[in-house]
C-alpha positions in Angstrom: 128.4 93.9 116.9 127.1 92.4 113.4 123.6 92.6 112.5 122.6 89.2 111.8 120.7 89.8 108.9 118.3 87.6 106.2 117.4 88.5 102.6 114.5 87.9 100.9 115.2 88.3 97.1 114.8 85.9 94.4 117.4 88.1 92.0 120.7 86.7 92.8 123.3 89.4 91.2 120.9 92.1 93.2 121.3 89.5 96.4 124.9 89.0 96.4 125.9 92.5 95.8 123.7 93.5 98.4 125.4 91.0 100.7 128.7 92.2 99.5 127.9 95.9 100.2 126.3 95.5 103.6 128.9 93.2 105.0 131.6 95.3 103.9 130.6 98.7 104.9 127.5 98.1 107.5 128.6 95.6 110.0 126.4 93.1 108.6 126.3 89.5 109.1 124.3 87.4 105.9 122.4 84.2 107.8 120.4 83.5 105.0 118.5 83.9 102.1 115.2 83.4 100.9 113.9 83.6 96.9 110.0 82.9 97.7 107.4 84.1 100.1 107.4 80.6 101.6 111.1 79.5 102.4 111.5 83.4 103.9 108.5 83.4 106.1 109.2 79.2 107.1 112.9 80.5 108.2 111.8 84.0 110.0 109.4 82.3 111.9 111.2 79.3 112.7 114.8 80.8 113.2 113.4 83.8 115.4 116.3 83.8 118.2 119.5 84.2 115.1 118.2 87.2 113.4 118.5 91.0 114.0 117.2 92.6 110.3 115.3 91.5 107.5 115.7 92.8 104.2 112.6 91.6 102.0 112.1 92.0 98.2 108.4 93.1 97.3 107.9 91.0 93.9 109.4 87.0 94.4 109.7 84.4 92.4 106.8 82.6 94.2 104.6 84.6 96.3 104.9 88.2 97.6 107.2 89.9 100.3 103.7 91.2 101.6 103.3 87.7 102.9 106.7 87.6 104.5 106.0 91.0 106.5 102.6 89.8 107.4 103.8 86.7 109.0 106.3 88.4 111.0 104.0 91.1 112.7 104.7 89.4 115.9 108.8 89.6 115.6 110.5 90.9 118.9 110.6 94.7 119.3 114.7 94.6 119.1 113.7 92.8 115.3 113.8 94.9 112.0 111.7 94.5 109.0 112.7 96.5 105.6 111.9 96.7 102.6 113.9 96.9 99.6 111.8 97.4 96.4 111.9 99.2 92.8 108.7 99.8 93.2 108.6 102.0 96.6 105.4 104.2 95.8 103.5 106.1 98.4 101.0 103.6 98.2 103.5 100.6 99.0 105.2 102.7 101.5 101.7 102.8 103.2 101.0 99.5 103.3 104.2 98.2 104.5 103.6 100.6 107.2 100.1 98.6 108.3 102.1 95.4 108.4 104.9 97.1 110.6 107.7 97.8 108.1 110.4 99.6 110.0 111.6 101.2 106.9 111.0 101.2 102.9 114.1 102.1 100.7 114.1 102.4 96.9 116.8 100.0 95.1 117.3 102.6 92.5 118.2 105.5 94.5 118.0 104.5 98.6 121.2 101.8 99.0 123.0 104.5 100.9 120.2 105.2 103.0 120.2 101.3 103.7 123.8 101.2 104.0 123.3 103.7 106.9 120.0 102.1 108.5 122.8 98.8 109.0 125.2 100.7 110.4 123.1 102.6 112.7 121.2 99.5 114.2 124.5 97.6 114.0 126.1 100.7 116.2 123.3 100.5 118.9 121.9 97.1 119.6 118.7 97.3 121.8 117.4 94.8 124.5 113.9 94.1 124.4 113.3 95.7 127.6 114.7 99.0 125.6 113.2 98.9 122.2 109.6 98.1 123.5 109.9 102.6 124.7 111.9 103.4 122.3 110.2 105.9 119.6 110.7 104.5 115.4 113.6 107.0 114.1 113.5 105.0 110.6 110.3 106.0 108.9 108.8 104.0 106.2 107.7 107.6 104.4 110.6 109.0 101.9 112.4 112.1 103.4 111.1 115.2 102.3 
C-alpha cells in the first residue's frame, strides 16, 4: 500500500528530490505540497481523510512548520507528522515532541532513516482502532 503522503517545504530542488527518493524506494505516494505555514495547515486540515504522513519543513517561506504541527494535534492516530529540518537540535527535537511530532530527522545526515520510517509505515498500515494501543516505535530523540 502507498503512503499518501504531503510535503511542507518551500525549497523546491530539496522538495522534488525528496519526492523522487520516497516514491521510488519507500512506497510513497506525493498528494501535495505546501511552501507556507498557511496553504499546509489550510490543506492538512481540510483534506484529513487522503493523507497517511506528513513531511514538514521547520523554516518556510511564510510562517513556521511549528504552526503546521500545531494545527494538526488533533490528526487521527493512524496519521504521521515528521519533521524534516537542518536544524534538528535537542531543543527542536523537544518541542516537536510537545506538539506530537512522530519523528524528527536531520536533512543532512537522516534521509535514510526517513527513507526507512516510509517504508516501514507503508509495510504496516494501522486502523484507527489499532494505532490508538499501539506504543510510538519512531522517536523524535536521535538514536544514541
Amino acid at each position: 500500500m502507498k503512503l499518501r503522503t504531503y510535503i511542507v517545504e518551500d525549497n523546491a530542488t530539496i522538495r522534488e528530490n525528496l519526492i523522487g527518493t520516497l516514491e521510488e524506494l519507500a512506497s510513497v505516494e506525493a498528494v501535495g505540497m505546501a511552501e507556507t505555514e498557511d496553504d499546509g495547515k489550510n490543506w492538512l486540515s481540510t483534506h484529513g481523510d487522503q493523507w497517511d504522513l506528513a513531511i514538514v519543513d521547520l523554516f518556510l517561506r511564510q510562517g513556521s512548520g511549528l504552526g503546521v504541527l500545531a494545527a494538526c494535534r488533533t490528526r487521527r492516530p493512524d496519521q504521521k507528522m515528521v519533521v524534516l529540518s537542518n536544524y534538528a537540535t535537542p531543543d527542536v527535537r523537544m518541542r516537536c515532541a510537545q506538539l506530537g511530532v512522530d519523528a524528527v530527522f536531520d536533512k543532512s545526515n537522516e534521509i535514510d532513516a526517513l527513507v526507512d520510517y516510509c517504508i516501514q509505515h507503508s509495510r504496516s498500515p494501522l486502523t484507527r482502532e489499532e494505532s490508538v494501543d499501539r506504543p510510538v516505535y519512531a522517536s523524535p530523540f536521535p538514536h544514541q
